[in-house]
C-alpha positions as CSV (number, residue, x, y, z in Angstrom):
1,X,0.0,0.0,0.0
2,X,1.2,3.2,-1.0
3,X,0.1,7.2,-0.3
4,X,-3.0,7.7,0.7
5,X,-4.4,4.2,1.2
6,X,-1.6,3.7,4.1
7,X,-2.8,6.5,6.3
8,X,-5.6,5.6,8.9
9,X,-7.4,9.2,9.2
10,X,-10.3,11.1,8.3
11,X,-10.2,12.5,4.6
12,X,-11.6,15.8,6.1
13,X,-8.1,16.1,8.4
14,X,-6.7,18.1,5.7
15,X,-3.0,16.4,6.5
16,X,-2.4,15.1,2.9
17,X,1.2,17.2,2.8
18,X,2.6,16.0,5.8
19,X,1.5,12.5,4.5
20,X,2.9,12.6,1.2
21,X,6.0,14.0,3.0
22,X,6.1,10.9,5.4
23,X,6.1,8.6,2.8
24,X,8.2,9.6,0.9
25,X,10.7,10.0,3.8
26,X,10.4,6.2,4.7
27,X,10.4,5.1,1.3
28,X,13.4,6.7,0.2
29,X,14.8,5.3,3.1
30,X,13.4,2.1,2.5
31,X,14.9,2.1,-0.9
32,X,18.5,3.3,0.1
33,X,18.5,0.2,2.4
34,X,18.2,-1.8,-0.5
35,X,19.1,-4.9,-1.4
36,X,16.4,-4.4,-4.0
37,X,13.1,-2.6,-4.8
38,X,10.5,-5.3,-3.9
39,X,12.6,-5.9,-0.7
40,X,12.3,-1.9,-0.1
41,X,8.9,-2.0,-0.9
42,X,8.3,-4.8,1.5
43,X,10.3,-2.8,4.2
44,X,7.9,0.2,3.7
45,X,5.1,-1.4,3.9
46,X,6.0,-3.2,6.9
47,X,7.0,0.5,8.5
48,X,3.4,1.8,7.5
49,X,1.3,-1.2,8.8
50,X,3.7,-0.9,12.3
51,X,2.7,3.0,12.6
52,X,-1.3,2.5,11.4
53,X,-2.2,-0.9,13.0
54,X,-3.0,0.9,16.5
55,X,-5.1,3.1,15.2
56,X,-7.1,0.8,13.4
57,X,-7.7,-1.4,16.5
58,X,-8.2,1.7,18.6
């Protein structure tokens, strides 16, 4: 899951920068880790469902 589909809040927040910013923070990150781009993507998504996952249950 990528940009907007990853972020567990109301579309109404109005918080779409700082997301966008957030993501692609952590991907870029993700990516520099390497080995790979599917291992990155893994890696982000992993990072995502780690930082939503509480609020979902909440």
């Amino acid at each position: 899951m990528l940009g907007d589909a990853i972020h567990a809040m109301p579309p109404m927040l109005g918080d779409g920068a700082n997301s966008a910013l957030y993501d692609a923070a952590t991907l870029t990150s993700a990516l520099v880790e390497g080995p790979d781009i599917v291992t990155a993507v893994a890696r982000y998504e992993e990072t995502m469902r780690a930082r939503t996952y509480p609020l979902l249950v909440s």
